[in-house]
C-alpha positions as CSV (number, residue, x, y, z in Angstrom):
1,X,99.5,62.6,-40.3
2,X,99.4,58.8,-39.4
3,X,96.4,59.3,-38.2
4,X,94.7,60.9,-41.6
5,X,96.2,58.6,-43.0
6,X,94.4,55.4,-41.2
7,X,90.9,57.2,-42.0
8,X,91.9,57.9,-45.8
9,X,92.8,53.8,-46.1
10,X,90.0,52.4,-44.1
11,X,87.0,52.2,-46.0
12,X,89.2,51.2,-48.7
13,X,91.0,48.3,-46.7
14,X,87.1,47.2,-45.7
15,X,85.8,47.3,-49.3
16,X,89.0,44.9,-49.6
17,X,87.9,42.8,-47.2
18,X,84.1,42.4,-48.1
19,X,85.3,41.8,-51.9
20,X,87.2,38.8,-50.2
21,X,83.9,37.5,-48.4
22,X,81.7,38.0,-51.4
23,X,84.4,35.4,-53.1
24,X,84.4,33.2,-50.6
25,X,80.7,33.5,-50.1
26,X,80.4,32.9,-53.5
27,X,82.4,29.7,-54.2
28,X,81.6,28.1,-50.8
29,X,78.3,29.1,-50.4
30,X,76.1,29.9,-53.6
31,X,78.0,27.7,-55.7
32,X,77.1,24.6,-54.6
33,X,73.0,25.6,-54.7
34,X,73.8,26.6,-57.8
35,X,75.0,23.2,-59.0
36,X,72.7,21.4,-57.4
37,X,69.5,23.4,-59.6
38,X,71.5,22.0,-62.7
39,X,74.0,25.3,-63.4
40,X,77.1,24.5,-65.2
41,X,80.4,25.8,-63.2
42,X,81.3,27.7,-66.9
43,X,77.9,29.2,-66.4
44,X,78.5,30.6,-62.6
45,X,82.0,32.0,-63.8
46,X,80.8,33.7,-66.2
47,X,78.1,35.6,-64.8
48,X,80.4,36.7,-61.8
49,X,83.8,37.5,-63.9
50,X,84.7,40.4,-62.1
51,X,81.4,41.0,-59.9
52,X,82.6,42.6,-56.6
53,X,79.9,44.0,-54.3
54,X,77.7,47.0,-54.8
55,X,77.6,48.8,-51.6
56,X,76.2,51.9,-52.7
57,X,73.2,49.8,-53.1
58,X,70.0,50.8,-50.7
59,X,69.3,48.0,-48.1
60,X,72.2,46.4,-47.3
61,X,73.8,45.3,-44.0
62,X,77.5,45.2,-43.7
63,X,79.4,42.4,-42.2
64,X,78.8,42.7,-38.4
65,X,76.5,45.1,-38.2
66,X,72.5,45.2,-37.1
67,X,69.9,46.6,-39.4
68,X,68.5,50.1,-39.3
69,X,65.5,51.8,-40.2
70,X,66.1,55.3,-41.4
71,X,63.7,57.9,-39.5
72,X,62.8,59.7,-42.3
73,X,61.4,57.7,-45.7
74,X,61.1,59.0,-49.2
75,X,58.4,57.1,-50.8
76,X,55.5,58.9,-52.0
77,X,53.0,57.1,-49.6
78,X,54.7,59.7,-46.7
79,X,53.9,62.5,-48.1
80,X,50.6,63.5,-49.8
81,X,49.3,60.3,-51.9
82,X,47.9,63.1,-54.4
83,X,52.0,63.7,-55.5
84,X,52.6,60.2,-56.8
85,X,50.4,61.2,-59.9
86,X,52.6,64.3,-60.8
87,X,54.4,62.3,-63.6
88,X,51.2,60.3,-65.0
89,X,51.0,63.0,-68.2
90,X,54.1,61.2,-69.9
91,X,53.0,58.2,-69.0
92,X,49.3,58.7,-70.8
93,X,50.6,61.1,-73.3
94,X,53.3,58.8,-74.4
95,X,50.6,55.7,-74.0
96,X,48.0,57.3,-76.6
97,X,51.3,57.6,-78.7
98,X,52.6,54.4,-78.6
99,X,48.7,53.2,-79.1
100,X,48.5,54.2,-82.9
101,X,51.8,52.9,-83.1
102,X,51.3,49.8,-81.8
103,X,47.9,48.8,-83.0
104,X,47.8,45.8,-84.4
105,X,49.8,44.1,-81.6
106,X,47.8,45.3,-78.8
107,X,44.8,44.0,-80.3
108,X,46.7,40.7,-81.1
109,X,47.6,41.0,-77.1
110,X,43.9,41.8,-76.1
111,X,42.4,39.0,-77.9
112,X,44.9,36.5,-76.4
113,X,45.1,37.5,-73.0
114,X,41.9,39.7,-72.4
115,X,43.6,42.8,-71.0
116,X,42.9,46.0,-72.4
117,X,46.3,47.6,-74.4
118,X,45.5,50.8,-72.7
119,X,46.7,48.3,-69.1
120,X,49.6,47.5,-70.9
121,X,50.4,50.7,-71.8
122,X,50.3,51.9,-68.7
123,X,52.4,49.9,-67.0
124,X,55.2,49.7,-69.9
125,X,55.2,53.7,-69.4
126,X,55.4,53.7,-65.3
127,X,58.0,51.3,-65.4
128,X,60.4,52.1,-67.7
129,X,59.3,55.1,-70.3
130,X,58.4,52.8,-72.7
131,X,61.7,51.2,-72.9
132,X,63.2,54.4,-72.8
133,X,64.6,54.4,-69.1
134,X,68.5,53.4,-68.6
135,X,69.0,50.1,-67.2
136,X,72.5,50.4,-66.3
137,X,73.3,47.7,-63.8
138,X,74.6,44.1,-64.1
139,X,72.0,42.0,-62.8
140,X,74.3,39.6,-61.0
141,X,76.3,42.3,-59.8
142,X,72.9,43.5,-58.0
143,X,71.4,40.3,-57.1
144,X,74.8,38.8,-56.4
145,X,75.2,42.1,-53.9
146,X,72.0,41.6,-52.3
147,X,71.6,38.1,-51.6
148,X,74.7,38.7,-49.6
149,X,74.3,41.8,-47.4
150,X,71.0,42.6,-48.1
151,X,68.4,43.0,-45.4
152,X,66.2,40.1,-47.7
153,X,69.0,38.2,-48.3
154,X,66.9,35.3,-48.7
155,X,64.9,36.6,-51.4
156,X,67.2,37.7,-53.1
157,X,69.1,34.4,-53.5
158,X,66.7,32.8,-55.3
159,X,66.3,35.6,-57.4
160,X,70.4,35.4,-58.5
161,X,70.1,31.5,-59.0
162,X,66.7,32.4,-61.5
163,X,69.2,34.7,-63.2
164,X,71.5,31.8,-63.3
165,X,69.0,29.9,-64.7
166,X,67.8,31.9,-67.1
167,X,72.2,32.2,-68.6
168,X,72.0,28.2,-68.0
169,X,69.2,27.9,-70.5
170,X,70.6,30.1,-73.1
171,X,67.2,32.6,-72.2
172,X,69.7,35.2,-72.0
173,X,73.4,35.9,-72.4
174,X,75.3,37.4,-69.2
175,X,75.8,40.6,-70.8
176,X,72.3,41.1,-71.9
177,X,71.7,40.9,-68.3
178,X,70.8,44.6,-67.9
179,X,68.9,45.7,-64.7
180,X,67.8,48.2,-62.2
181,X,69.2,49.1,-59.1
182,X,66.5,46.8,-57.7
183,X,67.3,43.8,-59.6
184,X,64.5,44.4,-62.4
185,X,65.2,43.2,-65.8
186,X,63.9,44.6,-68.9
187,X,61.2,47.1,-70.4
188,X,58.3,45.2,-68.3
189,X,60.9,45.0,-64.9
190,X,60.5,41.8,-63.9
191,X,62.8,39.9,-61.4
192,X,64.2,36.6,-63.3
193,X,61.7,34.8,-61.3
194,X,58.6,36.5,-63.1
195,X,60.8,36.2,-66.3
196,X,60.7,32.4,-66.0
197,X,56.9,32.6,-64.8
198,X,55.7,34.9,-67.3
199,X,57.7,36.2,-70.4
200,X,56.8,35.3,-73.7
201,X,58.0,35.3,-77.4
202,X,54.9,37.3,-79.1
203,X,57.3,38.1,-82.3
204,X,58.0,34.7,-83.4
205,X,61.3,34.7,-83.2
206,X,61.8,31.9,-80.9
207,X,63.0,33.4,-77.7
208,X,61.5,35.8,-75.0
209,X,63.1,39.4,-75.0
210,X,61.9,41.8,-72.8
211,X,65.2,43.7,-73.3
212,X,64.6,45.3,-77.3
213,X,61.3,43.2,-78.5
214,X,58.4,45.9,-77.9
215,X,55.4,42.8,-78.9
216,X,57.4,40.6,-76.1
217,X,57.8,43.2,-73.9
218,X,53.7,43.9,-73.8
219,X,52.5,40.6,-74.1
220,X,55.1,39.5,-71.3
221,X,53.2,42.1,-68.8
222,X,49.2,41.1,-70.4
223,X,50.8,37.4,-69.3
224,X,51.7,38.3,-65.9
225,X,48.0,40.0,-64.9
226,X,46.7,36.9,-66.4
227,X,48.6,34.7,-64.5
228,X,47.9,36.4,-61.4
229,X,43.6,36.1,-62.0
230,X,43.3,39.6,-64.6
231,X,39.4,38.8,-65.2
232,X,38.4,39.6,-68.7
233,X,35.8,41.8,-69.6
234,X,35.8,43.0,-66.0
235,X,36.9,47.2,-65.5
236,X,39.8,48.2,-62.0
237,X,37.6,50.2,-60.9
238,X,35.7,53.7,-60.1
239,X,36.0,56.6,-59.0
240,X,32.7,57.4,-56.5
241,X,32.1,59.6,-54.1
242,X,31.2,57.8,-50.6
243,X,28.7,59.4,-48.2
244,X,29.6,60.4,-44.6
245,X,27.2,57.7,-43.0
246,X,29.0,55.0,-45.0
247,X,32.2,54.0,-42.7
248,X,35.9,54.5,-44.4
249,X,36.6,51.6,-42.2
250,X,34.6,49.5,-44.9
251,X,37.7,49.3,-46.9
252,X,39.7,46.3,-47.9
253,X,40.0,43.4,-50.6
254,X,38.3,41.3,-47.4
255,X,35.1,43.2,-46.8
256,X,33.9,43.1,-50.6
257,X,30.3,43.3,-51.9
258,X,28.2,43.8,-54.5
259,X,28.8,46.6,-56.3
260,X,24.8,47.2,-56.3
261,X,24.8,46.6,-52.9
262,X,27.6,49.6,-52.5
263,X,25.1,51.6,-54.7
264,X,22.3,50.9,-52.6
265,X,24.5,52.2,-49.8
266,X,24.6,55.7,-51.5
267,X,27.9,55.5,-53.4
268,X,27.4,56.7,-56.7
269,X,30.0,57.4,-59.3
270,X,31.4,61.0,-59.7
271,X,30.5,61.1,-63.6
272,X,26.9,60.3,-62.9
273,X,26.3,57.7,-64.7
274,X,25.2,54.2,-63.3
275,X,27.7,51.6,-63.1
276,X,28.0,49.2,-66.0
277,X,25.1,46.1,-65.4
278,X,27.7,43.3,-65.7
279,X,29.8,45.3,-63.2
280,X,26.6,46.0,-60.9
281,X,26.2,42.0,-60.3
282,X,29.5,41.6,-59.6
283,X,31.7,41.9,-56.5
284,X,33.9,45.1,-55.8
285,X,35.8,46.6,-53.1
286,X,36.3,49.9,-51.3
287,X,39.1,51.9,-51.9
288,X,39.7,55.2,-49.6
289,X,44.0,55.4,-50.2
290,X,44.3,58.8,-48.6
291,X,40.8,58.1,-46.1
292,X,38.3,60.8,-46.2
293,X,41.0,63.7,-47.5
294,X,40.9,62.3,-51.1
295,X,39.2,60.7,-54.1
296,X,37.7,57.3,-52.9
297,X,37.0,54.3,-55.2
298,X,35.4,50.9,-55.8
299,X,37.4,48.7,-57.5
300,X,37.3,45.3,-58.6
301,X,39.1,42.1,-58.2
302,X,41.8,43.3,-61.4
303,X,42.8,46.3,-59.1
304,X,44.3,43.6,-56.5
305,X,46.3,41.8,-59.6
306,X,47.7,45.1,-60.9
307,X,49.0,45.2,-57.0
308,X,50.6,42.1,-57.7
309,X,52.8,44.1,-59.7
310,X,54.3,46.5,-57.5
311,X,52.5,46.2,-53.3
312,X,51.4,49.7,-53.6
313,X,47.8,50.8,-53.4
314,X,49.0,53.9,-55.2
315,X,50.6,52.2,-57.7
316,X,47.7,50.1,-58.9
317,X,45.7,53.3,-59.3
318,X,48.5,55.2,-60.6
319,X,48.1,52.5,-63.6
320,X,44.5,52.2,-63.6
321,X,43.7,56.1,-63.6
322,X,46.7,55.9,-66.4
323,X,45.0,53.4,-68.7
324,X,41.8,55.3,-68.5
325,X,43.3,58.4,-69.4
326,X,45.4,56.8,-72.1
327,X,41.8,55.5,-73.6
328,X,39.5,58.2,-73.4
329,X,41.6,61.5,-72.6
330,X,43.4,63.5,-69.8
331,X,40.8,63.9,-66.9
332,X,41.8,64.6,-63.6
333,X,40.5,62.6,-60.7
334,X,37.1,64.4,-59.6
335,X,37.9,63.7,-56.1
336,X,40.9,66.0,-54.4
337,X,43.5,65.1,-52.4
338,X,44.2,66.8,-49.1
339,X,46.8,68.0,-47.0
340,X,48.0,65.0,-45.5
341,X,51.3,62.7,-45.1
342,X,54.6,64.6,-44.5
343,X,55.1,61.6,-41.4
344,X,57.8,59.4,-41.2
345,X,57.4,55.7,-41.7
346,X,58.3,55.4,-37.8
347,X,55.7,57.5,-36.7
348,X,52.8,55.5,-38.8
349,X,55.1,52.6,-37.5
350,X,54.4,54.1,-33.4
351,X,50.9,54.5,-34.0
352,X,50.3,50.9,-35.2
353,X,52.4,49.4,-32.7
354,X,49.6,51.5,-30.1
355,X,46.3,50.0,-31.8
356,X,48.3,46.7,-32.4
357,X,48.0,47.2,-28.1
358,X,44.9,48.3,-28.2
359,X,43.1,44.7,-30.5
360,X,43.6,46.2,-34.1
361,X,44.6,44.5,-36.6
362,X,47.0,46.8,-39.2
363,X,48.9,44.0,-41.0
364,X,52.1,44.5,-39.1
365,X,54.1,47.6,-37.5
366,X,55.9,48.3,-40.9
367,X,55.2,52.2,-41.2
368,X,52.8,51.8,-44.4
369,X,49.5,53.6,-43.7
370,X,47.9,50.4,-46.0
371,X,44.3,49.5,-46.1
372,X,44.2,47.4,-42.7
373,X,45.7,50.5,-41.0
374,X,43.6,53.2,-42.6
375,X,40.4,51.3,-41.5
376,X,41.7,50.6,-38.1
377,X,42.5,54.5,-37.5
378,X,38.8,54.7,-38.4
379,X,37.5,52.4,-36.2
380,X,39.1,53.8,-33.7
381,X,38.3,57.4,-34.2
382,X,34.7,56.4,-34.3
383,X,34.9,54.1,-30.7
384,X,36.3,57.2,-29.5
385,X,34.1,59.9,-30.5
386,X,35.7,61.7,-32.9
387,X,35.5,62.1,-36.7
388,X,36.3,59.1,-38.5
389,X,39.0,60.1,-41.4
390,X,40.6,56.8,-41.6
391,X,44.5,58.1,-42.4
392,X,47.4,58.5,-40.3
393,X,48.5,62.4,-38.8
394,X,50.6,63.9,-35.9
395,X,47.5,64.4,-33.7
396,X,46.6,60.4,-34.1
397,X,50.2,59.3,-33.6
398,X,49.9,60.9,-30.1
399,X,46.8,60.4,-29.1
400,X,47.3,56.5,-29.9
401,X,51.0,56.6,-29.0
C-alpha cells in the first residue's frame, strides 16, 4: 500500500516542485531582463498571475534530464508529401468565399502592399480557418513554459519578453493574449516578435488587432511577405514537368536561373502554355519536394518568402497551389505523387549523417529530407550508377548508412 501510494503522489509532488522553480526562475531570472527592456513590475505580475508551467506542452526538457528525439515523427514531410494537401479544399473553398466577401479590402490590401488577396487568403485559411480555429492557450502561460524547459529555451525568451512588451505598450491586454500551443497569437499566427515587426491597424481604429479585426488580420500577413522581399507583380511559381536528362540535383534557392534558360533545358509547363514574358527574363528556381516521385516546380523568389512563414517546402506550396485554386478554380496538381515517405526522421537523420561522411552537404543531420538533402541523395545515386530520384527510402538509408 505504501508503496502505491509513493507512485500515486510523485508526479504530483514533482509538478510541485517545478511550479516552485518556474517562480523562482521567474522573479530571479526573467524579471530582471524584463526590467531592464523598460517592463513595468505591475506589467510582469500581471501577465503571470497564476501562470504555472505547461508540461503537457511538446518539446520540453524537465529539470535534470537530457533531451530526446522521438524515433518516430508525425509531420507530414515523413510520410507521403502528396497527404499534406488532403485539407486544401476548405482552405480554397472557404478562400473564394471569404473573397466576395471581402472585396473591397483585399483590393485596398493589393494596392498597398502588391500581394495578390488570393495569398492572403490562403494563408489566413491554413493557419487558422479563417479566424475560425480555437486559440485556447494563455500566451505567457506557453511562452513563459517554454522559455524555461523548452529544448529552444532561448528562443523562446525573447519571444515572452515581446509578449511583455507588447502588454507594456498597451498593444494588447493580458487576457487578450490568446495563443496556440506553439506560442502563435492571432488569426495570422504570428509570435509577438512578428507582431511587433509586422501587424498593422488597416481599419482605422487606432490599434493593431489580429485577434477579431479581419482588414488587420490580412493586411498584417500582405505586411509580413513584404517585409520579408514579396516581389510585386512577380507569380510563386509553376508547375512543369522536368525531363529525365535534366538532374533533380539542380534544385535549390542557390542554383537559380533564368527561367528561359530552364525552358531551354526542356522544362515546359504542364498546362502548355509558355511562361509569362516578364516571368521568362527573370530568375527562378527548381523545386522537386518529393524528387522524381512527384509534381516538380519552378518557382520564383516569392516562393522562398512564403517559406519565411512557416520552414516548410510543403507549406509554401500548400499556400501557393491554395491561392491559385482560390483564384481560378479547384485543379489538382497535374503531376502525382508517389509512394514514398513512411521513414522516421532518424532514419533520413542516419542517412545524412552517412553523405555528411561521405563530402555532402545536407544542411545538417536534422531528419528533414529538405532541398540540400534531396539533391545530395541525387548526386549520389548518379556517382554511383544508379537512378537518380533525389528523395530519401529504406534501400538509400542502407546502402548510405
Amino acid at each position: 500500500m505504501l508503496a502505491c501510494l509513493s507512485l500515486v503522489f510523485a508526479y504530483p509532488a514533482s509538478a510541485a516542485k517545478i511550479d516552485d522553480q518556474f517562480r523562482a526562475w521567474l522573479a530571479n531570472d526573467l524579471w530582471p531582463e524584463a526590467k531592464t527592456k523598460g517592463i513595468s513590475k505591475a506589467t510582469f505580475d500581471t501577465a503571470f498571475a497564476g501562470v504555472k508551467p505547461n508540461l503537457k506542452l511538446p518539446d520540453l526538457v524537465m529539470p535534470g534530464a537530457k533531451p530526446t528525439t522521438p524515433k518516430k515523427q508525425h509531420q507530414a514531410e515523413f510520410g507521403s508529401p502528396g497527404s499534406y494537401f488532403g485539407k486544401i479544399g476548405g482552405v480554397t473553398g472557404g478562400g473564394r468565399a471569404r473573397a466576395g466577401q471581402n472585396a473591397r479590402t483585399l483590393a485596398a490590401i493589393e494596392k498597398r502592399y502588391g500581394v495578390p488577396g488570393s495569398v492572403v487568403l490562403a494563408i489566413w485559411g491554413r493557419e487558422s480557418g479563417f479566424g475560425a480555429a480555437k486559440i485556447p492557450y494563455d500566451a505567457f502561460e506557453v511562452l513563459g513554459t517554454k522559455a524555461f524547459l523548452a529544448t529552444r529555451k532561448d528562443m523562446f525568451r525573447t519571444e515572452v519578453l515581446a509578449a511583455l512588451e507588447m502588454v507594456e505598450r498597451g498593444l494588447a491586454s493580458p487576457k487578450a493574449m490568446k495563443s496556440s500551443w506553439a506560442g502563435a497569437l492571432g488569426q495570422p499566427q504570428f509570435l509577438p516578435t512578428s507582431f511587433l515587426k509586422h501587424a498593422v491597424d488597416f481599419d482605422g481604429d487606432g490599434r493593431a488587432d489580429i485577434w477579431n479585426s479581419t482588414p488587420d488580420t490580412l493586411a498584417s500577413i500582405a505586411n509580413y511577405l513584404v517585409d520579408y522581399g514579396w516581389v510585386k507583380g512577380r507569380d510563386w511559381g509553376f508547375e512543369v514537368a522536368v525531363p529525365e536528362n535534366v538532374s533533380c540535383a539542380l534544385e535549390g534557392p542557390d542554383q537559380g536561373k533564368r527561367i528561359s534558360e530552364w525552358a531551354a533545358m526542356g522544362i515546359s509547363r504542364v498546362n502548355g502554355k509558355p511562361f509569362p514574358a516578364n516571368e521568362a527574363r527573370a530568375e527562378g528556381f527548381l523545386l522537386m519536394p518529393a524528387g522524381r516521385s512527384g509534381p516538380a516546380f519552378i518557382v520564383t523568389p516569392n516562393f522562398y518568402v512564403l517559406k519565411e512563414y512557416n520552414e516548410s517546402d510543403l507549406y509554401a506550396l500548400f499556400i501557393g497551389h491554395g491561392a491559385d485554386r482560390i483564384a481560378h478554380g479547384d485543379r489538382n496538381f497535374a503531376g502525382s505523387w508517389g509512394k514514398v515517405g513512411g521513414l522516421y526522421r532518424s532514419d533520413v537523420a542516419a542517412l545524412q549523417r552517412g553523405l555528411e561522411k561521405l563530402g555532402y552537404d545536407v544542411g545538417g543531420a536534422d531528419g528533414l529530407p529538405g532541398f540540400k538533402t534531396r539533391r545530395s541523395i541525387g548526386a549520389w545515386q548518379a556517382k554511383n550508377g544508379k537512378a537518380a530520384t533525389c528523395f530519401p527510402d529504406k534501400g538509400l538509408v542502407e546502402a548510405v548508412r
